[in-house]
BATIPA-759230 format. One record per residue (C-alpha): residue number from 0; residue in one letter; x, z, y. Coordinates in nm, 4 decimals, padded with zeros to 6 digits. Each point is the difference from the previous one (the first is absolute). Example, Ala and Ser with C-alpha at 12.3 -4.5 7.8 and 13.67 -1.06 7.14 Angstrom:
BEGIN
MARTOR  resi  resn         X         Z         Y
MARTOR     0     A   01.2300   00.7800  -00.4500
MARTOR     1     S   00.1370  -00.0660   00.3440
This chain:
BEGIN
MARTOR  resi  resn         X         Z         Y
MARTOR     0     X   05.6445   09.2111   08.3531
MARTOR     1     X   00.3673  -00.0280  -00.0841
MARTOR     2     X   00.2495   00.0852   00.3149
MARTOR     3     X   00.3166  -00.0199   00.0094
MARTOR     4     X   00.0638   00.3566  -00.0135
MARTOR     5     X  -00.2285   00.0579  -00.3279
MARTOR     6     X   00.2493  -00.2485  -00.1475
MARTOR     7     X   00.3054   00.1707   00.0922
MARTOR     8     X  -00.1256   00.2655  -00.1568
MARTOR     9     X  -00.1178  -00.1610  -00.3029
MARTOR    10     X   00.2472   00.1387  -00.3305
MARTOR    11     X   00.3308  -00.0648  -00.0349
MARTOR    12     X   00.1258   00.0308  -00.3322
MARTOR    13     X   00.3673   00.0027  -00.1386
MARTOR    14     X  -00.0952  -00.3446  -00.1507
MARTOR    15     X  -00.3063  -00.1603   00.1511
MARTOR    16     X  -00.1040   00.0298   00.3338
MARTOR    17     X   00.3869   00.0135   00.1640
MARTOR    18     X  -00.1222  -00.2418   00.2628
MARTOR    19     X  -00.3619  -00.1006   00.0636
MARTOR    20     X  -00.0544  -00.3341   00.2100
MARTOR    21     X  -00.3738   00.0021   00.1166
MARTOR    22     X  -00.1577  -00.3161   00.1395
MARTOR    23     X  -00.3120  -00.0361   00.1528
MARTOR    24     X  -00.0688  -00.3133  -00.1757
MARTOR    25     X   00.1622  -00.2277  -00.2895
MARTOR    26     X  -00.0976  -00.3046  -00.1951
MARTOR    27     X   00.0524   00.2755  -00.3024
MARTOR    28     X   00.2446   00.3032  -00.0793
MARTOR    29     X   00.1626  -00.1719  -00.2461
MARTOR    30     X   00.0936  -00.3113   00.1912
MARTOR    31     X   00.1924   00.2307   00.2370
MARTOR    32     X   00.1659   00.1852  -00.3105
MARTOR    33     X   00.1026  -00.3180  -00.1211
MARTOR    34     X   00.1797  -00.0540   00.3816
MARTOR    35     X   00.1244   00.3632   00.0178
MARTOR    36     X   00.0991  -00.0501  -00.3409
MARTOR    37     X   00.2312  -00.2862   00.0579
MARTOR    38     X   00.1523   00.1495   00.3386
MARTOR    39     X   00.1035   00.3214  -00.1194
MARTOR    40     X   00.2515   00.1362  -00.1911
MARTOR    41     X  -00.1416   00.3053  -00.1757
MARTOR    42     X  -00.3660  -00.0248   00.0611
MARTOR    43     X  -00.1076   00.1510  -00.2699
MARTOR    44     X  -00.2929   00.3289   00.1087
MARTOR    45     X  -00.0766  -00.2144   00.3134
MARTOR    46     X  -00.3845   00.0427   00.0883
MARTOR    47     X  -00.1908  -00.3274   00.1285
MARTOR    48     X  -00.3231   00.0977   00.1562
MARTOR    49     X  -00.2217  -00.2222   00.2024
MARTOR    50     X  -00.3663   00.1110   00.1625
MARTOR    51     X  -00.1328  -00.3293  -00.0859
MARTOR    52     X   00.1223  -00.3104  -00.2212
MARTOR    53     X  -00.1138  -00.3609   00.1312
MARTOR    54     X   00.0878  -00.1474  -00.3647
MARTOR    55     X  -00.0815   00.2991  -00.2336
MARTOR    56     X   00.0392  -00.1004  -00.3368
MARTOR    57     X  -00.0252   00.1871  -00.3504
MARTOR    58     X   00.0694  -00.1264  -00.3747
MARTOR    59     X  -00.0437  -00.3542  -00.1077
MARTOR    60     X   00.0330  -00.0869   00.3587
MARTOR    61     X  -00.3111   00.1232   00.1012
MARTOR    62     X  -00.0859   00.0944   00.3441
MARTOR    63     X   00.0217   00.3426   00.1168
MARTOR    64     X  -00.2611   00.0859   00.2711
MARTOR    65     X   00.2065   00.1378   00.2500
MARTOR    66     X  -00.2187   00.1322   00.3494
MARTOR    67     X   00.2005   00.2017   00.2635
MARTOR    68     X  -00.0692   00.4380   00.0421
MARTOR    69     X  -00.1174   00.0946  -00.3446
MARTOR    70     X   00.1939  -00.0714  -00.3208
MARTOR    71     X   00.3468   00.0503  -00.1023
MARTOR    72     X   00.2355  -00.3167  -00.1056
MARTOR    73     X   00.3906   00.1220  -00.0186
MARTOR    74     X   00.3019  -00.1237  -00.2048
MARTOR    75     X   00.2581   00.2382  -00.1831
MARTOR    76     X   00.3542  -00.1831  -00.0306
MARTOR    77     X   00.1613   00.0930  -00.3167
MARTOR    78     X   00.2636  -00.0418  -00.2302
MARTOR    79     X  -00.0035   00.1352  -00.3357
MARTOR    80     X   00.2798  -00.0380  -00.2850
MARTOR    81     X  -00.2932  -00.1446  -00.2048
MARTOR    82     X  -00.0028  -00.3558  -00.1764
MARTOR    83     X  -00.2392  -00.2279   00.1207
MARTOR    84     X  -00.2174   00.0342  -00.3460
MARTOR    85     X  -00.0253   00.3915   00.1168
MARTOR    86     X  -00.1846  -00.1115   00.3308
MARTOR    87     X  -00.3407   00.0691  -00.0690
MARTOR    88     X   00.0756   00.3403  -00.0504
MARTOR    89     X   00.0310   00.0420   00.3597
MARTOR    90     X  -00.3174  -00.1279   00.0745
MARTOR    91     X  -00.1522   00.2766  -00.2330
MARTOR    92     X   00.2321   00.2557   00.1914
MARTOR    93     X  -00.1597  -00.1191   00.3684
MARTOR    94     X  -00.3303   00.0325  -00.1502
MARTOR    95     X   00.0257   00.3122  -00.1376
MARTOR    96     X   00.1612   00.1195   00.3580
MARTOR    97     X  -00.2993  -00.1564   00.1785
MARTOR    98     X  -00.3026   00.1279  -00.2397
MARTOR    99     X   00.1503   00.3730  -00.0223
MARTOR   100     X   00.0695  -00.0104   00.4308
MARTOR   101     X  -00.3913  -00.0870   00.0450
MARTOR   102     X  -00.0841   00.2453  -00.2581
MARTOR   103     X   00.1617   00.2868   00.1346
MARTOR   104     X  -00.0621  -00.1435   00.3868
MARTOR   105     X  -00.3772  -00.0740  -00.0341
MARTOR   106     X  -00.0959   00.1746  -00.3095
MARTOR   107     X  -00.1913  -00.3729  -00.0797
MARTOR   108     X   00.0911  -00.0586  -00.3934
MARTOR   109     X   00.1720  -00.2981   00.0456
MARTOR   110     X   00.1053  -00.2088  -00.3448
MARTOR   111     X   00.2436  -00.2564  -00.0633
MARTOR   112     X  -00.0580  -00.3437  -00.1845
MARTOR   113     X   00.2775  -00.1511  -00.1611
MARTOR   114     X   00.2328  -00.1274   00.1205
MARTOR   115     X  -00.0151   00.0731   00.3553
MARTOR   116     X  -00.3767   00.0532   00.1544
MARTOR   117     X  -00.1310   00.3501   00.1471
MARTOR   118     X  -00.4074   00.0356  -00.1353
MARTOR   119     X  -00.2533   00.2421   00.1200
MARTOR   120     X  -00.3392   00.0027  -00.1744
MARTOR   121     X   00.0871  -00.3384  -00.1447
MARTOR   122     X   00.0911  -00.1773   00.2921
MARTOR   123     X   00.3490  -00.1239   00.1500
MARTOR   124     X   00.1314   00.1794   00.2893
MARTOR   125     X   00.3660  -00.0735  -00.0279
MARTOR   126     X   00.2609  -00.1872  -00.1484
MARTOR   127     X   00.4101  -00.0262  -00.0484
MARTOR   128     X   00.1791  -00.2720   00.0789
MARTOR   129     X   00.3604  -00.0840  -00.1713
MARTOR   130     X   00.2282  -00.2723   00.1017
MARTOR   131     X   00.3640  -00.0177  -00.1706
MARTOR   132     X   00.3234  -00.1326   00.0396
MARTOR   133     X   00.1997  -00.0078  -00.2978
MARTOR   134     X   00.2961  -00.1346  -00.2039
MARTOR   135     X  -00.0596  -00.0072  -00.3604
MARTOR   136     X   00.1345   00.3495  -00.0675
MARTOR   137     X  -00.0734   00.1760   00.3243
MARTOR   138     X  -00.2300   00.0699   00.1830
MARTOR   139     X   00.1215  -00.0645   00.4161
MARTOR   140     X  -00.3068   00.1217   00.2340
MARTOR   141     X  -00.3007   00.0663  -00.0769
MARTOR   142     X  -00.3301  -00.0127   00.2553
MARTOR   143     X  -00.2372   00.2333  -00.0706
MARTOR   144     X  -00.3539  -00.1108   00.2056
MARTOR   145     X  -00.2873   00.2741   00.0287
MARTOR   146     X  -00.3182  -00.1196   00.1376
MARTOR   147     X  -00.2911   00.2620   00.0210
MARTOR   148     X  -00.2928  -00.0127   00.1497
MARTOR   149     X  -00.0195   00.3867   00.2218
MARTOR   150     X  -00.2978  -00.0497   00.2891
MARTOR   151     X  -00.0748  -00.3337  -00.0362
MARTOR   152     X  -00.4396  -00.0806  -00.0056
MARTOR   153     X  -00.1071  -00.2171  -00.3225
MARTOR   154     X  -00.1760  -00.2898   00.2517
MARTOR   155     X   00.3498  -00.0720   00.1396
MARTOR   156     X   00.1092  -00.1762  -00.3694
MARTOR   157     X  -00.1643  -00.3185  -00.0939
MARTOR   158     X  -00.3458   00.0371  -00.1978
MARTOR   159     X   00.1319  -00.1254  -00.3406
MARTOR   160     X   00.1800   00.3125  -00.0487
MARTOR   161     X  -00.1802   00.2814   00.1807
MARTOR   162     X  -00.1389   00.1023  -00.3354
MARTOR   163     X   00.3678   00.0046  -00.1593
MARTOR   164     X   00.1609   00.2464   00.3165
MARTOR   165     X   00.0144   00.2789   00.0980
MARTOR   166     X   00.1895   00.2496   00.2819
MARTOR   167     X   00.0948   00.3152   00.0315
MARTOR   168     X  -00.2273   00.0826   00.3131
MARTOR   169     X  -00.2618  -00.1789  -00.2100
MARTOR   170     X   00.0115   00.2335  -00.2726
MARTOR   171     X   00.0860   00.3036   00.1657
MARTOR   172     X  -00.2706  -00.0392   00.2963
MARTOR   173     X   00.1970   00.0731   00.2269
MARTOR   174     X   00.3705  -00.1321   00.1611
MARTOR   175     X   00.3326   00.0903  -00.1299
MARTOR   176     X   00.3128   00.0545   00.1824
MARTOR   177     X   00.2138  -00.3332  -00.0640
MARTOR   178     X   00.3019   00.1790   00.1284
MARTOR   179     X  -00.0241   00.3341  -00.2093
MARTOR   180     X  -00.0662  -00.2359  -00.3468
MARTOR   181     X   00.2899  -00.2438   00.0528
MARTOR   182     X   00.2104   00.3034   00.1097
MARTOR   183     X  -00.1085   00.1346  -00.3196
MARTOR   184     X   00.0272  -00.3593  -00.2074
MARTOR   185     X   00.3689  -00.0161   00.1385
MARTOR   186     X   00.1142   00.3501  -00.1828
MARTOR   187     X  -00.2080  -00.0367  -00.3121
MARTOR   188     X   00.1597  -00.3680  -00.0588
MARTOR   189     X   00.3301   00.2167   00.0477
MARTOR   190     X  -00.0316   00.2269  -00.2444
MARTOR   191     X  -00.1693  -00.2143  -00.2746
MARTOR   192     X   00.2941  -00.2572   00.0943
MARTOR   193     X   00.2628   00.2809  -00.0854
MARTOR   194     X  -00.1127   00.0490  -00.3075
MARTOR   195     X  -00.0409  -00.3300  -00.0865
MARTOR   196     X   00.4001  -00.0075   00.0725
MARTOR   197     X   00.0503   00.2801  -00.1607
MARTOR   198     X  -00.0639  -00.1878  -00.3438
MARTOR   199     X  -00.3363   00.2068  -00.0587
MARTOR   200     X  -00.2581  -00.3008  -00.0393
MARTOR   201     X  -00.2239   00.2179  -00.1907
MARTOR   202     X  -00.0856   00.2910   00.2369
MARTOR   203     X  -00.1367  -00.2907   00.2191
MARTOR   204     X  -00.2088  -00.1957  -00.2616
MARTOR   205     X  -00.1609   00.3311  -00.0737
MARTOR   206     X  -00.0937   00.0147   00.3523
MARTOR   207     X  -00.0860  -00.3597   00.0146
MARTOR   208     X  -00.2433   00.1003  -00.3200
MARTOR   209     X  -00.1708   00.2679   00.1631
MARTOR   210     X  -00.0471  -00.1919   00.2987
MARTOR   211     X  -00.1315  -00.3457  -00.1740
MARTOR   212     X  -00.3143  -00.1412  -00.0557
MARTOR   213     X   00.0820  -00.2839  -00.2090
MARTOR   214     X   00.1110   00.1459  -00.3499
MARTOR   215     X  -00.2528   00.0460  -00.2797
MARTOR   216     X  -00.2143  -00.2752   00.1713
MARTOR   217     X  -00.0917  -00.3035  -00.1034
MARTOR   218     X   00.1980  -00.3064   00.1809
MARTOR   219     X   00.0232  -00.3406   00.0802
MARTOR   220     X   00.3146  -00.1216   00.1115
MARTOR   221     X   00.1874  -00.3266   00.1467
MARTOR   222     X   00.3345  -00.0175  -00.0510
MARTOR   223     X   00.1243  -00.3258   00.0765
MARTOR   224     X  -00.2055  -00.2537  -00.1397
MARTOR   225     X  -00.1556   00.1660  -00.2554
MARTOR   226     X  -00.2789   00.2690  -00.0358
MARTOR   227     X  -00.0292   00.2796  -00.2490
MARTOR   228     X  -00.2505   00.2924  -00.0718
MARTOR   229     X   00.0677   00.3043  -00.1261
MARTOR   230     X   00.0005   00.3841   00.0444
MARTOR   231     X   00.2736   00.0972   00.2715
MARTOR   232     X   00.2158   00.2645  -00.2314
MARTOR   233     X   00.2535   00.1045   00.1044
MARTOR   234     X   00.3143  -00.0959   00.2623
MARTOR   235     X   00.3619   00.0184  -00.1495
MARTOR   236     X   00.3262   00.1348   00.1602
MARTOR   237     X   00.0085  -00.3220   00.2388
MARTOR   238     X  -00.3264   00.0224   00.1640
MARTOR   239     X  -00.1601  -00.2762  -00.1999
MARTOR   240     X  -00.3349   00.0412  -00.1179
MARTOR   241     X  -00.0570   00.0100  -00.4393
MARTOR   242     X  -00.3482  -00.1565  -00.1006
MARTOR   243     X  -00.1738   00.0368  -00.3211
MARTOR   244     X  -00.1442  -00.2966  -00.0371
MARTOR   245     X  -00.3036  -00.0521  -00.2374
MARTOR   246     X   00.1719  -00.0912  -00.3453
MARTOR   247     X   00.1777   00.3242   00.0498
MARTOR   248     X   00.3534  -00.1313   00.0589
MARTOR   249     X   00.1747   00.0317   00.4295
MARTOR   250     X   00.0348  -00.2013   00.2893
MARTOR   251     X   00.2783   00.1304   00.2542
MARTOR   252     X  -00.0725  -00.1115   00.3521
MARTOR   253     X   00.2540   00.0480   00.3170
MARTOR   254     X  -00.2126  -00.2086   00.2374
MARTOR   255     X  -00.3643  -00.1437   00.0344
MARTOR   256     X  -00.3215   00.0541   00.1072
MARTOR   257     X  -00.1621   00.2943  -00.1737
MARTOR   258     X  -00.3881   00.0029   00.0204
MARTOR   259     X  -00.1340   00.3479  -00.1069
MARTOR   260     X  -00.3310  -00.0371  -00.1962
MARTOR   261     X  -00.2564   00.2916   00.0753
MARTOR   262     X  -00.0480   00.2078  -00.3548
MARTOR   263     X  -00.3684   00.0009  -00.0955
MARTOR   264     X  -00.2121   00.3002  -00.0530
MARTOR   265     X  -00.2457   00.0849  -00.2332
């Protein structure tokens, strides 16, 4: 379980992780971003993390199921010199942080769907959560929400999407130390956010390819209120994701709902 002195000790980075405000419960980690947000003057690398969330909630404002002593749910405070169009590229940098920490943590082979979900085996384990405040030109604070599901059994989430989750613990067989993969979460965000200000976008999509399962699939996606199907291609230097749709021409998404369809055999 988390203590206080496993937190203390959690990393500190020269960017994220300067101060680390731990709460035993919250309506989410982004609500009390949003407050620290407002309050402080440079809060950028501030760490939100709560042991459970009473009002958990994920993309689309859907629910987040949120149970005390076995997942992780923290917020990263930042501020990048990025326009608001470049946003989604941070949510491809926090999944590419996550995915690589529980690699390298667990050994599991976790994947990431565009935009912002963590897979194993074909089922949803994690997700990112971005929330924004911006002028037209620039980008203010951004919250950067990571939900993942560590230790927590499949009969605790509701029945209609058992089938679709997954957890660590549940693929592994065995428990994983929460405090040891945030620690490691925390430093791997770091890095991958230091090169994202160091202008090099590309080292990190080349992680984010190795580490996706979405491209060279066939898709459906939402985006807005319209739904297209194509093959998921490529993504471009902002993070959005290039679809090659059936007449052979593009779609370029940088938001929906992507379905991934199985590929048939034989």
């Amino acid at each position: 379980m988390f203590t206080k002195e496993k937190i203390n000790n959690l990393f500190k980075g020269e960017i994220i992780g300067k101060e680390i405000i731990f709460l035993e419960s919250a309506t989410s980690t982004n609500d009390v971003a949003a407050e620290v947000g407002r309050k402080r003057e440079d809060p950028e690398g501030i760490v939100i993390i709560a042991d459970a969330q009473t009002r958990g909630r994920g993309r689309l404002g859907r629910a987040w199921i949120s149970p005390p002593g076995v997942n992780l749910y923290f917020t990263v405070l930042l501020k990048p010199p990025f326009s608001p169009a470049e946003a989604p590229f941070l949510t491809l940098t926090a999944a590419v942080a996550v995915a690589a920490s529980v690699r390298r943590h667990t050994g599991l082979k976790a994947e990431i769907k565009w935009p912002n979900d963590i897979y194993f085996n074909s089922k949803k384990a994690g997700g990112i959560l971005l929330e924004m405040k911006a002028d037209k030109d620039r980008i203010s604070l951004l919250s950067v929400g990571v939900g993942l599901n560590v230790n927590m059994s499949m009969n605790e989430l509701p029945e209609e999407i058992t089938s679709l989750s997954t957890s660590l613990k549940a693929e592994n067989r065995r428990p994983v130390d929460r405090t040891g993969l945030l620690g490691a979460i925390l430093a791997e965000m770091e890095r991958a956010y230091k090169i994202l200000l160091q202008g090099n976008k590309r080292a990190l999509i080349n992680e984010w390819i190795h580490l996706n399962c979405t491209l060279g699939h066939e898709i459906i996606a939402k985006d807005r209120d319209r739904v297209i199907s194509g093959t998921a291609e490529n993504i471009n230097d902002r993070g959005e994701l290039i679809v090659r749709m059936p007449d052979g021409g593009t779609e370029i998404l940088n938001a929906g709902e992507v379905t991934v369809l199985k590929i048939k055999t034989g």
